[in-house]
N, C-alpha and C positions, 0 to 999 in steps of 0.2 A: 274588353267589351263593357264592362261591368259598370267603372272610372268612366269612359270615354262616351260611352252612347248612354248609359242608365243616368250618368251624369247633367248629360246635358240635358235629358227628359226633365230629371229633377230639380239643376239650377238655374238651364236657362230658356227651356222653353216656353214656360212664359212669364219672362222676368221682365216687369213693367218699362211698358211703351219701346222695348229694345228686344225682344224676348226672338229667341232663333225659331218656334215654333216647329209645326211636322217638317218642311223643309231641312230647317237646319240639326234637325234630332238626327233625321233618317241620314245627314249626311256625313255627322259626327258616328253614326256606326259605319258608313265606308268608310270613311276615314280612318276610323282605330286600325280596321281590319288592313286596310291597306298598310297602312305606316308599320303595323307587325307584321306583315307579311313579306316586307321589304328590310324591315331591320333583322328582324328573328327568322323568320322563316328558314334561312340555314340553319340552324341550330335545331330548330324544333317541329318543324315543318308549320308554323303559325297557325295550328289547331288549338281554338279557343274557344269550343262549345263539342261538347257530347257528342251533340248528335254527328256532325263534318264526322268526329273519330270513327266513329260506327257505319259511318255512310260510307267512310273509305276504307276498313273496313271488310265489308262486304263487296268494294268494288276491288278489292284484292290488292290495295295499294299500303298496306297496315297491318303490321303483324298482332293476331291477336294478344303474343304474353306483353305486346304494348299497350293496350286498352285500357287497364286498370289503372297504371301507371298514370298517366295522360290525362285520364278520366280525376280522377280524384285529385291530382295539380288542377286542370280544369274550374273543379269545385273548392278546390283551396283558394286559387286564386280569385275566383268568384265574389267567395265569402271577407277576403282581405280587401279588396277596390273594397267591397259594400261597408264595412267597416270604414273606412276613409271617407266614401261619401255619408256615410251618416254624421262622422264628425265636420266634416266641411257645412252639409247643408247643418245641422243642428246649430251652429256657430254664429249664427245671428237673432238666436232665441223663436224662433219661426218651426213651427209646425211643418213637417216633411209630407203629409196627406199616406197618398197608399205608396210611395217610393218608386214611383214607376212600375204599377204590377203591372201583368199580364192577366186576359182572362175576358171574360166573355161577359153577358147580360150587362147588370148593373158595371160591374170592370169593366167593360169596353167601352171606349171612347163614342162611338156609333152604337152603344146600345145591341149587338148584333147577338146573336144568340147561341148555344151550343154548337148546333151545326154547322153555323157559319164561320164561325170561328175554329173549331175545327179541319173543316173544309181548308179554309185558307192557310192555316199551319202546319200541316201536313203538304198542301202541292206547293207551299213558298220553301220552302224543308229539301222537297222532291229537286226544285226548279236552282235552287242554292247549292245544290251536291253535286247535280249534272254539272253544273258551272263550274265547280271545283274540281271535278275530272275533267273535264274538257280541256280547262284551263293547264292545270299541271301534267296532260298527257303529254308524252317523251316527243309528239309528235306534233302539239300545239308551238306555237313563236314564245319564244324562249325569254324570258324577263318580262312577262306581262302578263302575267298570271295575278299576280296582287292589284295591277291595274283592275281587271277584270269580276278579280272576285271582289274586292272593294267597293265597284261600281252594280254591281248585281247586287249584293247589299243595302244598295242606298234606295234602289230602285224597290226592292224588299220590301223598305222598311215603307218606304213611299204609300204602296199599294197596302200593307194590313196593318198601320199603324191604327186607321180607322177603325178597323174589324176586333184587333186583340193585344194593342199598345207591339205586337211582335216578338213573339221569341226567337222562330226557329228551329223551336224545340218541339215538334206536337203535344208530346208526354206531357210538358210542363206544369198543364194547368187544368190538363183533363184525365 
């Protein structure tokens, strides 16, 4: 997630006169998700953020002595993409700005404000989880779950890129 969507926020959204912008940002995080979700996903069940872990969890799909686990790879691997993208973007003597953060008032791209940004990260959080039970229930169509959550993603990012650059994460920034 970290490489793939924090990435493209960073190198190429808006990379003169060619630059993929919100479009191409929000679409480079379904994409990550998709393309792990289809390659890893057996292995790992393609849980790539905290929260998904926790949200499933509680929907009883997730053992909790796996939480820690998964949770701290999670943040490991978090911290290794951001590493690489620091070295990537820093590689042409160019100033990185705020790295793609997250976050509200002055941090958000719309100016929006605690509440708002709140608001919006909490039920895009809410509306991303449901979709990832629905999708991987025993009872949903079988090999289109990564479609699905990938595309719920992009849509995600679509809608609060505006509001808070997007985490996903409520906690993250508040």
């Amino acid at each position: 997630m970290v490489l793939g969507g924090c990435g493209s926020a960073v190198l190429a959204a808006a990379f003169p006169e060619v630059g993929i912008g919100l479009l191409g940002v929000s679409l480079a995080f379904g994409l990550t998700v998709l393309t792990i979700a289809y390659s890893l996903g057996h292995i790992s069940g393609a849980h790539l953020n905290p929260a998904v872990s926790i949200g499933l969890l509680v929907g009883g799909r997730f053992s909790v002595k796996e939480l820690l686990p998964y949770i701290l790879a999670q943040v490991l691997g978090a911290i290794a993409a951001a590493g690489v993208l620091f070295i990537i973007a820093t590689g042409n003597g160019s100033e990185i700005g705020n790295f793609a953060a997250n976050g509200y008032g002055e941090h958000s791209p719309g100016l929006y404000n605690l509440t708002s940004a709140f608001v919006t990260e909490v039920v895009m959080t809410f509306i991303f989880l449901i979709i990832i039970l629905g999708a991987t229930d025993e009872r949903a169509p079988k090999g289109f779950a990564g479609l699905a959550i990938g595309l719920a993603l992009t849509l995600i990012h679509l809608i609060s890129i505006p509001v808070t650059n997007t985490s996903v994460k409520p906690g993250k920034k508040y």
